[in-house]
N, C-alpha and C positions, 0 to 999 in steps of 0.2 A: 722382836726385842721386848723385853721386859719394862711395863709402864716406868715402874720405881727404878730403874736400871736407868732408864734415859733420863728422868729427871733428875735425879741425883749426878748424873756424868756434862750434864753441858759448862761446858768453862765460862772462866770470868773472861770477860771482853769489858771494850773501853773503848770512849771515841777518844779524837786528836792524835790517835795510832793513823794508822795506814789505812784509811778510807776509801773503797769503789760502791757507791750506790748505782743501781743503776736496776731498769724494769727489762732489759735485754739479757743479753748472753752468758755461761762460762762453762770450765771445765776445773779429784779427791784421795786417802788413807783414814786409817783408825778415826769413824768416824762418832760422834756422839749429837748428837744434835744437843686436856681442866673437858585410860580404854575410851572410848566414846561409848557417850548417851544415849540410843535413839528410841522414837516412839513412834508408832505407826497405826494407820487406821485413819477413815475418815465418818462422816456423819450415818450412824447404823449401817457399816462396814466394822472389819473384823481386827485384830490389833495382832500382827504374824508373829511377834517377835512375843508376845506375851506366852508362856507353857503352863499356867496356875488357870484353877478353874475358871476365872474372871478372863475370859480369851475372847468376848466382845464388847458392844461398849456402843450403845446410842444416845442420841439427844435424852436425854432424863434420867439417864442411866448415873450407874455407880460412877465416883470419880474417886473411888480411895486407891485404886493403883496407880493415878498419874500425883496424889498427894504423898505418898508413900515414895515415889521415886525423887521426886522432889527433896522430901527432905534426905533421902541418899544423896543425893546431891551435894545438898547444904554440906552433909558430913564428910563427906568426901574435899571439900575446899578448906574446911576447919582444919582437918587434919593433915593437909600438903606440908611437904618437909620446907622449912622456912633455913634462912643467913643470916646472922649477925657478921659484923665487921669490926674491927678494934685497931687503930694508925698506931697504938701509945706505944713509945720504946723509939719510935723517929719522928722528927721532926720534919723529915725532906719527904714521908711518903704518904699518902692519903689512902685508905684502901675506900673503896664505895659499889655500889650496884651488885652487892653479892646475892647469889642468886642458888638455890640446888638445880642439879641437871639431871633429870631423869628423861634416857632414854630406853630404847628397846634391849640394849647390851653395854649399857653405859650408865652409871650414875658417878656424880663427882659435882663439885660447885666450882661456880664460875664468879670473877670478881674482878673489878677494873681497880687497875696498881697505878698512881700518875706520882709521878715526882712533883712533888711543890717546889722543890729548891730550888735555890739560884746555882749551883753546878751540875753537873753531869752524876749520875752514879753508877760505878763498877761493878755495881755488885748489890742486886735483891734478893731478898729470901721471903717465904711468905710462909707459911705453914695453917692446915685448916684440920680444924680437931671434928668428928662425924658424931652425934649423940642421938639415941634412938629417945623415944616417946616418956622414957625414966627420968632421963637425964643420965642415962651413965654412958661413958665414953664408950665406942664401938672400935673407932681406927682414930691413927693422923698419920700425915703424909703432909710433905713440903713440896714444892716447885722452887725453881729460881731462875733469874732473867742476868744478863749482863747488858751495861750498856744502856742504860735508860737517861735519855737527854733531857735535859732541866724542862718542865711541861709537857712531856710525853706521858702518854698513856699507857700500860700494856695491860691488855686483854688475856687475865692468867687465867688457868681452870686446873684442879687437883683432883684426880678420881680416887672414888671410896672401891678399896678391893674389899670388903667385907661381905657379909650373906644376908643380914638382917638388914630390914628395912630402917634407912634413915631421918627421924624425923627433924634434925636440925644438924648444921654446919658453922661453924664457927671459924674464922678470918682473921689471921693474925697475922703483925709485919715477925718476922724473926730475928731478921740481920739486914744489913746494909750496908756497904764501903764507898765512900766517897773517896775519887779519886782519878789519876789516868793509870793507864797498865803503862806499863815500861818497852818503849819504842823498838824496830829492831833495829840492827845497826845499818848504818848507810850502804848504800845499795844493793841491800835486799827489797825487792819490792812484787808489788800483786801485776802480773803481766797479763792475764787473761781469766776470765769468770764468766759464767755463763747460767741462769736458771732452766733447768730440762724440766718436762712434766715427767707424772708420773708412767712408767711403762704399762702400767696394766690398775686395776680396782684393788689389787693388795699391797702395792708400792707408793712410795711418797715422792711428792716434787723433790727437787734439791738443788744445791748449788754446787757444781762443777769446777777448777778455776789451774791456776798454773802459779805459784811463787818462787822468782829467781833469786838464787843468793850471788849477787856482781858484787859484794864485797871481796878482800883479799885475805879472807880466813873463812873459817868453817864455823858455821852457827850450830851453837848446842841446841836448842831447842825450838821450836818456831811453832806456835798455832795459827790455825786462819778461824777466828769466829765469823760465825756469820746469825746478822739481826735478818727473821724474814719479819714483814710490815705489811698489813692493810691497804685498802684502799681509803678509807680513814684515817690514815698515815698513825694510827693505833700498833703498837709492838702483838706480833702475834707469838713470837718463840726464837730460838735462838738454836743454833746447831755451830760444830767446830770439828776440826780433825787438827792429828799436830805430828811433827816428824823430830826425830831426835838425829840430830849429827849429820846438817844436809851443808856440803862440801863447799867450797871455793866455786863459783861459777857453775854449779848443778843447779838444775830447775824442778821442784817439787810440785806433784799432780796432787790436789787434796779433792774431797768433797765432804757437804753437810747437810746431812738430811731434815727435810720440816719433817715434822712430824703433828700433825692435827688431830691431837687425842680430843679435843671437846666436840659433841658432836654437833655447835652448830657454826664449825669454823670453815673457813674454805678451803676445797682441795688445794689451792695454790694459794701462794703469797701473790699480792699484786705488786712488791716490790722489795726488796734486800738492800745491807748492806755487808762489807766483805772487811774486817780488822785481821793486821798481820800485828801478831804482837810474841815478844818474848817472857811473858811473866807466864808462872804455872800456880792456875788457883783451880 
């Protein structure tokens, strides 16, 4: 799946809908769910790793190759890709601790999203703009979260697809809905869920689950979001699946994939939770 694909498709979710948290079990459709240094040698011994004519090195000896790698060093730390943050535009969201994330097949920033407000919110958007060493824009890319409870945290991260190297990331809130999603109707409800790992190193956890419709009509539309959560009890990401036109007394199989694009997030969630809701955002 496509990074911008998945994060652009995860739906709005909302709590005081149809809530199952839970660190156990379920069972899903259309499913959618941020070199080293070294020196060697000792006292007139030999330095292996130096290839320039300076390839020893005793008590009295020349010290301008470990001065020279030093200040590589220094320069090497000066010019690390840095984050800015900016909350302006809401008042319910704090962004803070942004961070760039340079991995081995991975770059993107990482930044903690917390609700200040006194309600719940339906709906985050965050968007981070990538600037190389000029100042001129490289990429932007958005994430977004549903479902964020009044002083919760969520732990977002947005990767840079571009080719040039990043020296700065920029953090901004985008949008925001304060609200509840719209209930489904009485007796439709979440009968079974379950978290499975993942099957193999190129597949993701998920959640699995079953939603019966025991009312006495046929539901137009029905999603199941699902919040996965920390052991930090931190928002790690959100996934949904949703079915159109599930009948009088039929039971719909859904699931939602995590998906842990930052690389320093956990294979699993240490715990979910499971919203049946009829609003399409």
């Amino acid at each position: 799946m496509d990074r911008r694909d998945y994060l652009t498709s995860v739906a709005a979710l909302s709590g005081g809908l149809i809530l199952a948290g839970c660190a156990g079990g379920s069972s899903g459709n259309n499913s959618s769910s941020g070199g080293n240094n070294s020196s060697g040698g000792s006292d007139g011994g030999s330095n292996a790793s130096g290839s320039g004519a300076e390839a020893t090195q005793s008590d009295g000896g020349s010290t301008e190759q470990s001065d020279e790698q030093t200040e590589a060093e220094s320069e090497n730390d000066s010019e690390s890709a840095t984050a800015t943050q900016s909350s302006a535009g809401s008042d319910a969201v704090e962004i803070a601790n942004s961070e760039v994330v340079e991995a081995d097949m991975e770059t993107g920033v990482a930044a903690e999203v917390t609700n200040t407000g006194d309600t719940r919110l339906a709906y985050v958007e965050i968007e981070a703009i990538f600037r190389n060493d000029a100042g001129d824009v490289l990429d932007s890319d958005f994430t977004n979260v549903v479902g964020l409870d009044s002083g919760q945290t969520w732990e977002a991260y947005i990767s840079y697809l571009g080719e040039e190297s990043v020296a700065e990331a920029e953090v901004n809130v985008a949008e925001t809905t304060a609200g509840e999603l719209e209930s489904p109707p009485d007796g439709v409800e979440l009968v079974e869920d379950n978290l499975e790992p993942p099957e193999d190193e190129f597949s993701s956890a998920k959640v699995v689950g079953r939603a019966k419709n025991g009312s006495d009509s046929s539901v137009d539309y029905l999603q199941a979001a699902v919040s996965f959560v920390g052991e930090n009890g931190n928002l790690l990401g959100a996934g949904s699946d949703n079915i159109s036109d599930l009948p009088a007394g039929e039971t719909w199989k859904f699931e939602a994939e995590y998906l842990a694009i930052a690389p320093d997030k956990p294979n699993e969630p240490d715990d979910y939770t499971v919203t049946l809701t009829t609003s399409i955002q």
